[in-house]
C-alpha positions in Angstrom: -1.6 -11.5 -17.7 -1.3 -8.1 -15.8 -0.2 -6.4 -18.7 -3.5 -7.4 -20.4 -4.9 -6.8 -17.5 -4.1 -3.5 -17.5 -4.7 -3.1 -21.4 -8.4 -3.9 -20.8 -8.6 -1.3 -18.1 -7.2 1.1 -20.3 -10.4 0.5 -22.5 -12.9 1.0 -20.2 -14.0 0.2 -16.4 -14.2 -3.4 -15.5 -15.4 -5.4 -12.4 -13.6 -8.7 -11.8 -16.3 -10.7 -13.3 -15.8 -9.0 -16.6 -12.4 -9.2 -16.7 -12.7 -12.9 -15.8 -14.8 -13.8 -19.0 -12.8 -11.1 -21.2 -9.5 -12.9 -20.3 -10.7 -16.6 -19.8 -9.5 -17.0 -16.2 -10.4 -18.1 -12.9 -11.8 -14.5 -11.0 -9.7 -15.4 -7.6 -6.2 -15.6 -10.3 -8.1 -11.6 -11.5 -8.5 -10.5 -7.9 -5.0 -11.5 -7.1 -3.3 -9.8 -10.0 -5.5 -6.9 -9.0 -4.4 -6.8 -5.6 -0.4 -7.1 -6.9 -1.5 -4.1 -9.2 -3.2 -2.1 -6.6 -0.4 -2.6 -4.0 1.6 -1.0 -6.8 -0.3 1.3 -7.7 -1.4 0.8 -11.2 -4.9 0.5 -10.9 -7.6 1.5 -8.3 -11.1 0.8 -7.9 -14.1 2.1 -7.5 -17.5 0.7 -5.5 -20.7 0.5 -7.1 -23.0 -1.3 -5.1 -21.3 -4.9 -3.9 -18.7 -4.6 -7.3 -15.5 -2.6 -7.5 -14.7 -1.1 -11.1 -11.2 -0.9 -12.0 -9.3 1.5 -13.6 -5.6 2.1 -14.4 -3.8 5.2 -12.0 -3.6 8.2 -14.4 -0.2 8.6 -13.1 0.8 5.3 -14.1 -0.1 5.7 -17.1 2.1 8.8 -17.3 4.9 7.2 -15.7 5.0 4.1 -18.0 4.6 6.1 -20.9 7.7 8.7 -20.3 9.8 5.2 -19.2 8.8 3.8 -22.6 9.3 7.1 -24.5 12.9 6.9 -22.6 13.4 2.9 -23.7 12.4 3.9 -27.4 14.8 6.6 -27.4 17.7 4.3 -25.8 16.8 1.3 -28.4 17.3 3.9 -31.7 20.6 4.2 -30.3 22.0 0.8 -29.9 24.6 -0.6 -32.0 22.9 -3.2 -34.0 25.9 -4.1 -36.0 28.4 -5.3 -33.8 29.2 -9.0 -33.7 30.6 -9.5 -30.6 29.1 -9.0 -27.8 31.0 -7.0 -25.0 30.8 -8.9 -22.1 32.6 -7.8 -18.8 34.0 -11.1 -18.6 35.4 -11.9 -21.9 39.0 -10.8 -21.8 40.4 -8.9 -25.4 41.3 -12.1 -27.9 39.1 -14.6 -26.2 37.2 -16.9 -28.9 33.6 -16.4 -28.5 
């Protein structure tokens, strides 16, 4: 849900109430997935009047983009073809 969350704020500003009817849930479940992603610093707001407008953190966005750039990178170099995996556990001539 906070990914979406966060997907819609990457759109454009939202209040609670608007992500409430957006996402079909309950605006105390939005605030607290708000708060969880202000606490982290994701998203911050902004006060207009007695509503906050939401926004994703500009250096979020920068940071989660060079992590996924990094994961994208990692995944192109995995071995897709082996069989078996390579467990720590598994000792050399163990059946599977």
């Amino acid at each position: 849900m906070r990914l979406k969350i966060f997907q819609s704020l990457l759109e454009r500003k939202h209040c609670v109430r608007s992500l409430s009817k957006k996402l079909g849930i309950s605006e105390s479940a939005i605030s607290q997935h708000i708060k969880v992603m202000r606490e982290a610093r994701l998203v911050y707001g902004e006060k207009f009047g007695y509503h906050t407008h939401y926004l994703p953190s500009q250096e979020a966005v920068d940071y989660l983009t060079e992590q996924f750039e990094g994961m994208r990178t990692a995944s192109l170099t995995v071995d897709r073809d082996r069989t078996v995996c390579q467990c720590e556990y598994r000792k050399e001539g163990t059946p599977q």
